[in-house]
C-alpha positions as CSV (number, residue, x, y, z in Angstrom):
1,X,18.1,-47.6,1.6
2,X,17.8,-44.2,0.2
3,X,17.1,-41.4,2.8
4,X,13.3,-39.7,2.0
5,X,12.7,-36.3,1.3
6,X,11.3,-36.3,4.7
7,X,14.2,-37.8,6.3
8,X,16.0,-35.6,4.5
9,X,14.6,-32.3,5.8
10,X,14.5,-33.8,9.3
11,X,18.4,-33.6,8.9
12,X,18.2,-30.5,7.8
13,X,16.6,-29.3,10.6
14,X,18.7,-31.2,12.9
15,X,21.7,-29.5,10.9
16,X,19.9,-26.3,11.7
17,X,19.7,-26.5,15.4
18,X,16.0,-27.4,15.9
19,X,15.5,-30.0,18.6
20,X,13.0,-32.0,17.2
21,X,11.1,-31.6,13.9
22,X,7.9,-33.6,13.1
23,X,5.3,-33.4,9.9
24,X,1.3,-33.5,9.8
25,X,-1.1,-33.1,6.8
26,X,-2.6,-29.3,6.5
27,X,-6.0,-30.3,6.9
28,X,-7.3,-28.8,10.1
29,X,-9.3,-30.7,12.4
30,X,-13.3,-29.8,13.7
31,X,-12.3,-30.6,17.6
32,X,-10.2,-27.8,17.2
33,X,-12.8,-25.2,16.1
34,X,-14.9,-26.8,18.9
35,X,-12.3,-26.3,21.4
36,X,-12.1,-22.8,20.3
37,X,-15.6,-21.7,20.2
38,X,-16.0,-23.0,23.8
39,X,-13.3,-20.9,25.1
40,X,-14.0,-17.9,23.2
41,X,-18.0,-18.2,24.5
42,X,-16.9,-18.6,28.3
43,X,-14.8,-15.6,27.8
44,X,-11.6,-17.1,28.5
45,X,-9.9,-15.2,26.1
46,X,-10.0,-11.6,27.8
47,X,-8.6,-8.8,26.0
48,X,-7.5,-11.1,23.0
49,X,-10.4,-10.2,20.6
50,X,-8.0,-11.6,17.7
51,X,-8.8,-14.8,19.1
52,X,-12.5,-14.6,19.0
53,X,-11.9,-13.5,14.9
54,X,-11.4,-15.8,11.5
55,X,-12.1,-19.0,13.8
56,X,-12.4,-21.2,10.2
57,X,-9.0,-19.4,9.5
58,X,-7.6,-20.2,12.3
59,X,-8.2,-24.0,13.1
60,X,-7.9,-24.9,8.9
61,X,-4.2,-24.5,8.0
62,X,-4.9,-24.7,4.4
63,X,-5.9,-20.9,4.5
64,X,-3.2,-19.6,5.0
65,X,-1.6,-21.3,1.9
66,X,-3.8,-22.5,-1.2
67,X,-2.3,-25.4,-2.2
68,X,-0.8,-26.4,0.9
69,X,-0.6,-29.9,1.8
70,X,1.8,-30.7,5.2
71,X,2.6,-28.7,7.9
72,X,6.0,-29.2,9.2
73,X,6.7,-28.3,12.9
74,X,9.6,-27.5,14.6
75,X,10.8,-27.0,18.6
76,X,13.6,-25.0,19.9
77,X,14.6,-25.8,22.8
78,X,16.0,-23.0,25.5
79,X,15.9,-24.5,29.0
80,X,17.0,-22.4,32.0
81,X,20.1,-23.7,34.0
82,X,18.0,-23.4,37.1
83,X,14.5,-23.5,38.3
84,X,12.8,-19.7,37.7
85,X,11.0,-20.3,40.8
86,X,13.8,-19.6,42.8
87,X,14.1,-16.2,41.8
88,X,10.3,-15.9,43.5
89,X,12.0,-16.0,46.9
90,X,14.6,-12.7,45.5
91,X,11.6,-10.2,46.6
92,X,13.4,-7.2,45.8
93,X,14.0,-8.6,41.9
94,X,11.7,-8.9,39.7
95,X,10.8,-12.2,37.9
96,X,11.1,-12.3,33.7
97,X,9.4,-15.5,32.2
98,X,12.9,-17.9,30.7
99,X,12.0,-17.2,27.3
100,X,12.1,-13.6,27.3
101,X,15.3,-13.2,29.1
102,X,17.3,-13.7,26.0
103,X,17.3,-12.2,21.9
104,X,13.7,-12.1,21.2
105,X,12.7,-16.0,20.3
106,X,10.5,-15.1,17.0
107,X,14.0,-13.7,15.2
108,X,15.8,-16.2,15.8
109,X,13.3,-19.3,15.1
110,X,12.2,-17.6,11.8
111,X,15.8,-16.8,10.5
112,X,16.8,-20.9,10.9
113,X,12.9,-21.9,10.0
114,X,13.1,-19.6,6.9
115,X,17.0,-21.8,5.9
116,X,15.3,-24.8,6.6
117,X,12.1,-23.7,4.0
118,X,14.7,-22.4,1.4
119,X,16.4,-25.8,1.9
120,X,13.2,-27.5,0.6
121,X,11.9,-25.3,-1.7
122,X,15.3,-25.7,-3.7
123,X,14.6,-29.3,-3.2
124,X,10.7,-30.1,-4.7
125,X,10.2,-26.2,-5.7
126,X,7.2,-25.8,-3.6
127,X,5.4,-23.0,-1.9
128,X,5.9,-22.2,1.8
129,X,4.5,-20.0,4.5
130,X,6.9,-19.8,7.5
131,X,5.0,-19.2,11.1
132,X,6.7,-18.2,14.4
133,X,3.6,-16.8,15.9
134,X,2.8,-14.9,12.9
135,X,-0.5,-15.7,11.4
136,X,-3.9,-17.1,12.9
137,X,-3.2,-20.7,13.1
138,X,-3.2,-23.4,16.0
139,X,0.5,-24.1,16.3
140,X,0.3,-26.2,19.7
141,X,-2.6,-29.1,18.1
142,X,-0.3,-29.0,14.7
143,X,2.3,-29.8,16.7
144,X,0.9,-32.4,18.7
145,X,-0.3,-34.1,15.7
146,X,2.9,-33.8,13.9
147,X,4.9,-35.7,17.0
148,X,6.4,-33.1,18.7
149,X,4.9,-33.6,21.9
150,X,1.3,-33.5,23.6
151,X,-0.9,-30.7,25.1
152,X,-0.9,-31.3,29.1
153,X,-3.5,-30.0,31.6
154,X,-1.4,-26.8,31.3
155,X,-2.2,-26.6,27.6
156,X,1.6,-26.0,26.2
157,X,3.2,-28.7,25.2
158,X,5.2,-31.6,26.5
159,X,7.8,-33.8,24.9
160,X,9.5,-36.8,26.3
161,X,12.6,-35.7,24.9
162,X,12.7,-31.7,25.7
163,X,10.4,-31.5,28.4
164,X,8.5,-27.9,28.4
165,X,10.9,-25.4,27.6
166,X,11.1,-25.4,23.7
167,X,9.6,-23.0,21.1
168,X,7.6,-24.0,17.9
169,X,7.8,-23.1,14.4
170,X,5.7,-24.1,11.7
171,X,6.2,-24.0,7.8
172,X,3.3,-24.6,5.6
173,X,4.0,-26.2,2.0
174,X,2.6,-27.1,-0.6
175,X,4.6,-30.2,-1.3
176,X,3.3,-33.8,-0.2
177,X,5.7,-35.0,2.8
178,X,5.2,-38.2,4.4
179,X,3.0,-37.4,7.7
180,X,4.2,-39.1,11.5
181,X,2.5,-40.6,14.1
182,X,0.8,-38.1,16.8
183,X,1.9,-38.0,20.2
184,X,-0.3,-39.3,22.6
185,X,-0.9,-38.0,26.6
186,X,1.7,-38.9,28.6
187,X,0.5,-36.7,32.1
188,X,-1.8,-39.5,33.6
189,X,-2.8,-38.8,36.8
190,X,-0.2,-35.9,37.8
191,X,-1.7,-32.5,38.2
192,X,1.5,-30.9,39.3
193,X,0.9,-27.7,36.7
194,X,-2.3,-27.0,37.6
195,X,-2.1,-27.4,41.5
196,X,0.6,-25.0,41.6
197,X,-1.1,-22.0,39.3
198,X,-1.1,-19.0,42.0
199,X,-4.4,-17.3,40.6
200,X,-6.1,-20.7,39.9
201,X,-6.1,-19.6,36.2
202,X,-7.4,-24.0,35.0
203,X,-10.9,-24.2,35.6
204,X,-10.0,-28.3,34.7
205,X,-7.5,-29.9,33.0
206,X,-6.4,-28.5,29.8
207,X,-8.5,-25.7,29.9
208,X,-6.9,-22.5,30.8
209,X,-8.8,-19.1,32.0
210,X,-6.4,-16.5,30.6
211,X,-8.5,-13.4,32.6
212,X,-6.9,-14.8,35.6
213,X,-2.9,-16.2,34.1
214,X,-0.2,-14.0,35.3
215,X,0.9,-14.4,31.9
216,X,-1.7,-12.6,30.4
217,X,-2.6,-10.2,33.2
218,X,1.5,-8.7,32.9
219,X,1.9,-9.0,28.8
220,X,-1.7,-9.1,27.1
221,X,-3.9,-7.4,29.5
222,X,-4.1,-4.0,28.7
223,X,-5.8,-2.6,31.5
224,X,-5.8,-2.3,35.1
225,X,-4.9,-5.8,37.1
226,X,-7.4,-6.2,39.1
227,X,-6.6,-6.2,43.1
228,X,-7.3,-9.9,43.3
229,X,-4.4,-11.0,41.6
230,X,-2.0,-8.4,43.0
231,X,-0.5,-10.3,45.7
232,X,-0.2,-13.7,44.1
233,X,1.5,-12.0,41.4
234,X,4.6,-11.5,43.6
235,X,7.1,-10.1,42.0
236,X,6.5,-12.0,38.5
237,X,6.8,-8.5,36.0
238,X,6.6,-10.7,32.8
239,X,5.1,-13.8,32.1
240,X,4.5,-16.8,34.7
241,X,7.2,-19.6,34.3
242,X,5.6,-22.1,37.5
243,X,3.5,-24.6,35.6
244,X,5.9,-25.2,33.0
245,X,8.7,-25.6,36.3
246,X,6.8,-28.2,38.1
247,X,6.3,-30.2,35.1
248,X,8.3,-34.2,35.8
249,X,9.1,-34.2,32.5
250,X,11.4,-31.4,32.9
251,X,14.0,-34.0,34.1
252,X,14.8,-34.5,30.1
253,X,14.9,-30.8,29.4
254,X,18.4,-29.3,28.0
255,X,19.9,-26.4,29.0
256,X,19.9,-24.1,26.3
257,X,23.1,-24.1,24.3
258,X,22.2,-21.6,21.4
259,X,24.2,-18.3,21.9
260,X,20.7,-16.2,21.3
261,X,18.8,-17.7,24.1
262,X,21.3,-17.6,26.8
263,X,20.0,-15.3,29.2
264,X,20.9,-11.6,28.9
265,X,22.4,-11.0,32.7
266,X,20.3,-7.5,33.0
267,X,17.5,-9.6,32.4
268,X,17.8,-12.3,35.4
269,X,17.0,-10.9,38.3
270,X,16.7,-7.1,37.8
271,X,16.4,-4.8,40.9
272,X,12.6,-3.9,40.6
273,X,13.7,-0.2,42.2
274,X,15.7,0.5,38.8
275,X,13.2,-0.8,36.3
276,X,10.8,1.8,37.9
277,X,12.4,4.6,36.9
278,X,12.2,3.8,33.3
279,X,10.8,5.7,31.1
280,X,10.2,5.2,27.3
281,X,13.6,5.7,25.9
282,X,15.3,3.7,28.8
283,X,12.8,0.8,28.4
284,X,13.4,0.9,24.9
285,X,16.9,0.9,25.2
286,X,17.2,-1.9,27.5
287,X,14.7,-4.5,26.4
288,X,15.9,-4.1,22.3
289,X,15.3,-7.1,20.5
290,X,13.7,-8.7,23.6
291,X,10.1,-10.1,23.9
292,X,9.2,-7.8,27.0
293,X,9.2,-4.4,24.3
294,X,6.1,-5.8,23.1
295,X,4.4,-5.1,26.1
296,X,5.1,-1.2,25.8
297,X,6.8,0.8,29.0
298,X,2.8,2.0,30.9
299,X,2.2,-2.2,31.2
300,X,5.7,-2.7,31.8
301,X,5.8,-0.2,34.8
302,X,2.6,-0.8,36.0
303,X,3.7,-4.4,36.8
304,X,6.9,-3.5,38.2
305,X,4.6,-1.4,40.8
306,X,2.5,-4.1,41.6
307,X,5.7,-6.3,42.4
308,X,7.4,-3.5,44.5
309,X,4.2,-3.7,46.6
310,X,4.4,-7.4,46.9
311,X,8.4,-6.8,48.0
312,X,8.1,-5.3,51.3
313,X,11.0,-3.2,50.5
314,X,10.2,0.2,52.7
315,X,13.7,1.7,51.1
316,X,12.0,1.3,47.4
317,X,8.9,3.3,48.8
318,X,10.8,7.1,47.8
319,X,10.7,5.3,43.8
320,X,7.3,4.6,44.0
321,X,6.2,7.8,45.4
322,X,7.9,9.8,42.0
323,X,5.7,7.5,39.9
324,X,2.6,9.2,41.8
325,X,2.9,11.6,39.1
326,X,3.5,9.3,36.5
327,X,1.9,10.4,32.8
328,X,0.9,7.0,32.6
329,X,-2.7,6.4,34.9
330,X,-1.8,2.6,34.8
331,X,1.0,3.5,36.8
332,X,-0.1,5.7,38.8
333,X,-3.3,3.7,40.2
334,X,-0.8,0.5,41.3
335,X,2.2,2.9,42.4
336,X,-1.0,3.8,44.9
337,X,-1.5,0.4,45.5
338,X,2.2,-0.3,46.4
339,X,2.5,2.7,48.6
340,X,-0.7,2.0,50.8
341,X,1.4,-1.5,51.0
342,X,4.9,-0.2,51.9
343,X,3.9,2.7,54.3
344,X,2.1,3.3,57.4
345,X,-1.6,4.2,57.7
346,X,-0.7,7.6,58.3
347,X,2.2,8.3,55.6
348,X,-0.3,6.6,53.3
349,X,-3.0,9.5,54.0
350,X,-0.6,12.3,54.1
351,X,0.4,11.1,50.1
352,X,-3.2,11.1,49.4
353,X,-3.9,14.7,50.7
354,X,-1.2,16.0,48.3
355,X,-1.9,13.9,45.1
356,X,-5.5,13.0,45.3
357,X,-6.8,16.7,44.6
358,X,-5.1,16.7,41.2
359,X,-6.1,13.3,40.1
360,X,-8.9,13.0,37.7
361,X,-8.6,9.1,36.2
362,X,-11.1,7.6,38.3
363,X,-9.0,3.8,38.9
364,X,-6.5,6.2,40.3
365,X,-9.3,7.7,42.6
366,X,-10.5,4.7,43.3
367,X,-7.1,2.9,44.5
368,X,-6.2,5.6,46.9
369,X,-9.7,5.5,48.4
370,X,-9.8,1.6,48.8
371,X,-6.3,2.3,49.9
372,X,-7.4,4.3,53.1
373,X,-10.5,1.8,53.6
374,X,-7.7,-0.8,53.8
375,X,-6.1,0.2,56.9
């Protein structure tokens, strides 16, 4: 029997490296613009006003291509050889989520997703749009529906096969491919993921509160974190990896294989004392082509802080006092925080006496007050 055009760019794919590869129709689907809206109005999305915008852009694939007809998606899988929340107990070294630790995950899924769309667009001559977290569009529901896997109380998603560490991709096409069966919930009654979250971030089950996700608070939030979620945040500096970790279905998960995603060694387990000393051109330097230089050095710092605080490391406490003067008031206003942590009521109030005159952001201010109220 003669292999489909499908079947056929499923072993492309294969041929390519992706894990698993699965097609859905472009049509978009109203639950999903539902879904959204209710989010958006509970003000679960924080800081991310993009997702509040182009709502019927964003849950109707065919926008993004006129024309278009399936949606092919694609995983990429990049599991860590051990369990990231082992490096939780390693105080004095900060925590960078798996995916990050490696070449920067939207290069190298676009450069193999863009082969695998010049593949078919030699084939049917068709029109594409290739997505790696490029363009308003739902990539985890598309996903779903095209058999990768299934959303789970977490909201990423699950496969049988690969577990929870895998990127997606998506191309969008004009040509008609033959559509496959959705992948239905497989989490039953397990809540593993969600009774694990150290901020509480899931109101429910699969409905996430990104104001209070470690995840957002260290690489979205753009602002001071607030003091509740300082100490939980333990010395996580990007990203949160424990509710994918916890997930059973882990027990399928690969390590990842793929030259680019094996974890740069700088990246595991950095001593927090060093990273604090970066400044623009060292961060830079260090984190090129790596998903953490999105964040920007301030954010970057400013988390760092709030980890050395959490790391009850009194010999880091001479780092953190040289970010007192900081340019950056994000830093400065947690390296206040970290030092009324590290130090003794009355070193604490000697630092304030000879910073606190020349301060004039009022968070700064306002952390070395609460700072002395503290003790």
């Amino acid at each position: 029997m003669a292999v489909t055009l499908s079947g056929r760019l499923k072993q492309q794919a294969q041929g390519l490296g992706f894990a698993a590869c699965g097609i859905t129709g472009a049509t978009g689907d109203p639950r999903w613009r539902e879904d959204l809206v209710r989010f958006v109005e509970a003000g679960y999305h924080g800081d991310m006003a993009w997702l509040a915008g182009r709502l019927g852009v964003r849950t109707d694939p065919r926008t993004l291509l006129p024309g278009s007809r399936s949606v092919i998606a694609v995983a990429r899988d990049y599991g860590p050889d051990i369990s990231p929340l082992e490096d939780l107990k390693a105080r004095r070294h900060g925590v960078i989520s798996c995916y990050a630790r490696a070449r920067d995950y939207h290069r190298v899924v676009s450069k193999h997703l863009k082969a695998l769309a010049a593949w078919l667009v030699r084939e049917t001559a068709c029109e594409v749009r290739v997505l790696v977290d490029t363009a308003p569009v739902m990539e985890k529901p598309l996903a779903s529906r095209a058999g990768i896997g299934w959303q789970g109380k977490h909201t990423n998603l699950v496969s049988r096969q690969l577990g929870s560490w895998f990127f997606l991709g998506l191309i969008v096409t004009t040509a008609n491919l033959e559509a496959d069966e959705a992948e239905g919930d497989h989490c039953g009654s397990c809540r593993k993921c969600l009774d694990i979250c150290p901020t509480n971030a899931f109101p429910q089950p699969w409905r996430l509160d990104a104001r209070r996700c470690i995840s957002y608070l260290t690489i979205e939030h753009k602002g001071h974190i607030d003091r509740e979620f300082r100490a939980a945040m333990g010395n996580r500096i990007f990203g949160c990896d424990d509710c994918l970790a916890v997930c059973p279905w882990n027990k399928f998960a690969r390590v990842a294989r793929d030259a680019d995603f094996l974890p740069r060694p700088e990246l595991t387990r950095p001593r927090l004392a060093s990273l604090a000393t970066l400044d623009d051109a060292a961060f830079r330097a260090l984190f090129t082509a790596s998903a953490v230089k999105r964040t920007g050095r301030d954010r970057f710092v400013r988390n760092v802080m709030i980890a050395l605080g959490n790391s009850g490391d009194g010999e880091a406490v001479p780092v953190v006092e040289s970010r007192l003067a900081d340019p950056s008031a994000l830093v400065r206003a947690m390296a206040v925080w970290a030092l009324s942590r590290l130090t003794p009521a009355a070193y604490f109030a000697a630092a304030r006496a000879r910073h606190l005159s020349s301060e004039d952001d009022p968070q700064v201010r306002r952390e070395w007050r609460e700072g002395s109220d503290a003790r």
